[in-house]
C-alpha positions as CSV (number, residue, x, y, z in Angstrom):
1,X,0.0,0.0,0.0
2,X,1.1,4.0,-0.1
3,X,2.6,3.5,3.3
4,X,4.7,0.4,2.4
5,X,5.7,2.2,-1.2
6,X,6.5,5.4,0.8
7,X,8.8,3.9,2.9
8,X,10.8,2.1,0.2
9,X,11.3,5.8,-1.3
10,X,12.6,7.0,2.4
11,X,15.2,4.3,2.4
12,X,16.0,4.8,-0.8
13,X,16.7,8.6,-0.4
14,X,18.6,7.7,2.9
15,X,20.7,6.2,0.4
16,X,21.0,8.8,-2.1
17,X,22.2,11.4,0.4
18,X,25.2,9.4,0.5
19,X,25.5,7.7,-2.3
20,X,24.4,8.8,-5.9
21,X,26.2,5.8,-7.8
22,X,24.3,3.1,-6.9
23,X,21.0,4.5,-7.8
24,X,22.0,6.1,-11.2
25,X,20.9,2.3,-13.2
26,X,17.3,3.1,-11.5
27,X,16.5,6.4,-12.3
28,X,13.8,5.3,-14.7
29,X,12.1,3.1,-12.1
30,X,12.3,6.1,-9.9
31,X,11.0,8.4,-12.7
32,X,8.1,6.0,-12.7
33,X,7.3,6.9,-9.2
34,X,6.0,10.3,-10.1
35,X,3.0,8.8,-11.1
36,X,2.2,7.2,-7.9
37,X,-1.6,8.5,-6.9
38,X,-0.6,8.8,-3.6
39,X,1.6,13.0,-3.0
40,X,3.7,11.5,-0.5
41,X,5.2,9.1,-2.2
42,X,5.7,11.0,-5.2
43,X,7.1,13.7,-3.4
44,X,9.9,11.5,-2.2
45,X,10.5,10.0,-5.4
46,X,11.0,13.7,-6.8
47,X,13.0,15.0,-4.2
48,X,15.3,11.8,-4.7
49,X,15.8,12.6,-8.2
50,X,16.5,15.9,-7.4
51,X,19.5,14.4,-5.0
52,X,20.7,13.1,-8.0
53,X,20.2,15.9,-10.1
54,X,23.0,17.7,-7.7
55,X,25.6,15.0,-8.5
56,X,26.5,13.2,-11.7
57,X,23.2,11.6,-12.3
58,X,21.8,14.5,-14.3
59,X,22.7,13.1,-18.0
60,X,20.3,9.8,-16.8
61,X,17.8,12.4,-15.3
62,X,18.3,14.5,-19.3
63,X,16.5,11.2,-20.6
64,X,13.4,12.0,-18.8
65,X,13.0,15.4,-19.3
66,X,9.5,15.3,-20.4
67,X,8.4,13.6,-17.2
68,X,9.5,16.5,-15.4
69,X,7.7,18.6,-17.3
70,X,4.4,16.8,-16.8
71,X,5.4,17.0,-13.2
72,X,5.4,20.8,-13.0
73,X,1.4,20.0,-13.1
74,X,1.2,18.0,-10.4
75,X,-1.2,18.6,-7.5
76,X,1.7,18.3,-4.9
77,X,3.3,21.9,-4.8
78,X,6.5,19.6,-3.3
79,X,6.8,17.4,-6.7
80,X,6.1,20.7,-8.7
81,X,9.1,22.5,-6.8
82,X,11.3,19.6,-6.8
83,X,10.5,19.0,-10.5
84,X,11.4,22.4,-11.3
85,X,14.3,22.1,-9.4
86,X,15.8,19.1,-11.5
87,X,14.4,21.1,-14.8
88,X,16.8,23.9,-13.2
89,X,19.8,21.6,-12.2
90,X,19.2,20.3,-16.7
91,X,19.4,23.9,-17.8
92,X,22.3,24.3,-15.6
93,X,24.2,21.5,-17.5
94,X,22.5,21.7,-20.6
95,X,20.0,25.0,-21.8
96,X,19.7,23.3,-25.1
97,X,17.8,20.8,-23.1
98,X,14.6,22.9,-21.8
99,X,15.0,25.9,-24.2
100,X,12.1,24.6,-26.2
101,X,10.3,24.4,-23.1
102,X,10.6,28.0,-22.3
103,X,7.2,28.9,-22.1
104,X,5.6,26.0,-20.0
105,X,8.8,27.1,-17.4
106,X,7.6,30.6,-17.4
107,X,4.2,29.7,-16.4
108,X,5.5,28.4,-13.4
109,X,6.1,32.0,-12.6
110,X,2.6,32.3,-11.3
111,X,2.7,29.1,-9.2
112,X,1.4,29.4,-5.7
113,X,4.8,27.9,-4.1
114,X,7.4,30.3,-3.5
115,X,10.0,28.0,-4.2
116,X,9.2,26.8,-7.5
117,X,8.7,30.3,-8.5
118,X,12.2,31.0,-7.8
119,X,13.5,27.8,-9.4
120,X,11.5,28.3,-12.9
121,X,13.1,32.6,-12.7
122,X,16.6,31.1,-12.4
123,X,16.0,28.6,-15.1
124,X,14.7,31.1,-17.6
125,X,17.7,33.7,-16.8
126,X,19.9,30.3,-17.9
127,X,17.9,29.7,-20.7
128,X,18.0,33.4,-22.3
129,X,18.6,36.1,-19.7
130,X,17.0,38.7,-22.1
131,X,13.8,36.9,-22.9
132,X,14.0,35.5,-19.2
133,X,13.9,39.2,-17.8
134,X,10.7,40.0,-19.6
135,X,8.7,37.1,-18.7
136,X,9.5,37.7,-15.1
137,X,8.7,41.2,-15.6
138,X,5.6,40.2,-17.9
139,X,4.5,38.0,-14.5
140,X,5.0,41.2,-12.1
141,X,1.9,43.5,-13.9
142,X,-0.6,40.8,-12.5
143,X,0.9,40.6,-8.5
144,X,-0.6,37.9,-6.4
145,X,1.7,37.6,-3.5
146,X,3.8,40.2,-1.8
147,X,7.0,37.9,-1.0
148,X,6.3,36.3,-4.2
149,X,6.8,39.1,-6.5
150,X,9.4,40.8,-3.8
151,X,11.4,37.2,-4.7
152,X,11.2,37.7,-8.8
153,X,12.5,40.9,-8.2
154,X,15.8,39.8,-6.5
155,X,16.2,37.6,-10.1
156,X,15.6,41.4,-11.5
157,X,18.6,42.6,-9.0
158,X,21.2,39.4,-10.1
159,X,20.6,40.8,-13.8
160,X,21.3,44.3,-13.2
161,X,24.3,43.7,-10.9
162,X,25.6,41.3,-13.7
163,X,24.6,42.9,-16.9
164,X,22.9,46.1,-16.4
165,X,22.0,46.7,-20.5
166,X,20.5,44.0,-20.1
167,X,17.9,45.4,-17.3
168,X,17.7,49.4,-18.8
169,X,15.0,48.9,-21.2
170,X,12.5,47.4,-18.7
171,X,13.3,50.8,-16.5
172,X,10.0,52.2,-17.3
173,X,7.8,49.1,-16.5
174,X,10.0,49.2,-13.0
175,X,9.0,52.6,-12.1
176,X,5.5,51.6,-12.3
177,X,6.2,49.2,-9.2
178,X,7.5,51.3,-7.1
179,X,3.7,52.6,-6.6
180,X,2.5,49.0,-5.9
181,X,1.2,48.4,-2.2
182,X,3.8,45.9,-1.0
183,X,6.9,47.7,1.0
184,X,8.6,44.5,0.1
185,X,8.5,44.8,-3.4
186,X,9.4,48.3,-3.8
187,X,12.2,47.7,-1.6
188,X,13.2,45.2,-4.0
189,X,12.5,47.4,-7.2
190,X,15.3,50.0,-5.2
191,X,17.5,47.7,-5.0
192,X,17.5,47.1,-8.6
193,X,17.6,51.2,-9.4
194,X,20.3,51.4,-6.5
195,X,22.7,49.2,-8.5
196,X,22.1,51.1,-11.6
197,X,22.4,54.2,-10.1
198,X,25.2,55.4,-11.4
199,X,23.4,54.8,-15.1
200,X,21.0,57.5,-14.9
201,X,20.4,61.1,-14.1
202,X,16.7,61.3,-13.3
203,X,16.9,63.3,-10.1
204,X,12.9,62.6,-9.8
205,X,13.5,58.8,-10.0
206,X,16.6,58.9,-7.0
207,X,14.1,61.3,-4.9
208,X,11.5,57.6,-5.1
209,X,14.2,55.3,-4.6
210,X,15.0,57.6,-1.4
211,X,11.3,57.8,-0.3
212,X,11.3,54.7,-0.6
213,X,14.1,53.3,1.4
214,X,12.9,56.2,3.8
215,X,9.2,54.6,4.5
216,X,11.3,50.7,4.8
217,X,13.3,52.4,7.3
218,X,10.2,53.5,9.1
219,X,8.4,50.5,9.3
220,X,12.1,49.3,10.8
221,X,12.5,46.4,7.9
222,X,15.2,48.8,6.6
223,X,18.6,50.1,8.5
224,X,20.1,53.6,6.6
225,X,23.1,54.3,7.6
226,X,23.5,58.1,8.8
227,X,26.4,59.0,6.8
């Protein structure tokens, strides 16, 4: 039964944090798994294959791609994060390997799990950071969650520290967010305008970025230094 077949998975994760080699001829049998009807034992197959998709079982795990992918609808938010997270740990290796999938990774933008959010940003900033930026951007004019957006944001912040041209076109569609209701993602949004400071002259936009970081500091999530 689902409590016999979700203990086989614990024992065979116990053995996966230890060991990735001895597993690597089952992955298929594990891939399987994910279409257990019972969540807990499908979780634990995914987060298994996620182990391995850490170490060097990621060319077996390649094979399967398409399961994973099916797996991003699962019920479980669990298999759906730790699907996306192997999908991540592929494009990592390989982006030639999901790039056709690019649009079934950005819908996992608006998933309800915070996690998997941040997985499927990071795998579309591998994929193609340009086309990447805009979907996450694209996913930001329709909020649903305060931390959620806040966290696609930070992906926002890794591409402007990294490659700001890359960020300056989407400056306009920024400065919209900084009227949004969450502190947390306005905080975020000056983060990203603080980096490219030195890029711009618009005395108007510093003066938001500085009320900004003026009203975080007031609500005490936010520590300016006095100097």
């Amino acid at each position: 039964d689902a409590q016999i077949r979700s203990s086989i998975m614990a024992a065979i994760a116990w053995i996966g944090q230890s060991f990735h080699e001895p597993l690597l001829p089952h992955v298929s049998s594990i891939v399987q798994v994910l279409r257990d009807p019972d969540a807990e034992v499908r979780c634990k197959a995914a987060g298994v294959l996620a182990l391995l998709a850490t170490g060097s079982g990621w060319l077996e795990l390649a094979e399967h791609r398409d399961c994973f992918l099916l797996s991003l609808r699962d019920p479980s938010h669990d298999v759906r994060c730790k699907s996306m997270a192997v999908i991540r740990f592929l494009a990592a290796k390989d982006k030639g390997l999901v790039t056709p999938s690019f649009e079934i990774i950005a819908s996992m933008l608006r998933d309800d799990h915070l996690e998997t959010c941040d997985h499927a940003a990071a795998t579309l900033l591998t994929i193609d950071e340009v086309q990447g930026l805009a979907a996450i951007l694209d996913t930001l004019v329709a909020p649903r969650s305060d931390l959620h957006d806040a966290q696609l944001v930070q992906h926002v912040c890794t591409v402007a520290r990294s490659h700001p041209p890359v960020v300056e076109p989407y400056m306009d569609r920024l400065v919209t967010l900084l009227d949004c209701g969450s502190i947390h993602v306005r905080m975020a949004v000056t983060e990203v305008f603080t980096l490219l400071r030195d890029r711009y002259e618009d005395g108007e936009l510093a003066s938001a970025v500085d009320e900004v970081q003026q009203t975080a500091a007031d609500m005490g999530i936010l520590h300016l230094d006095p100097t």
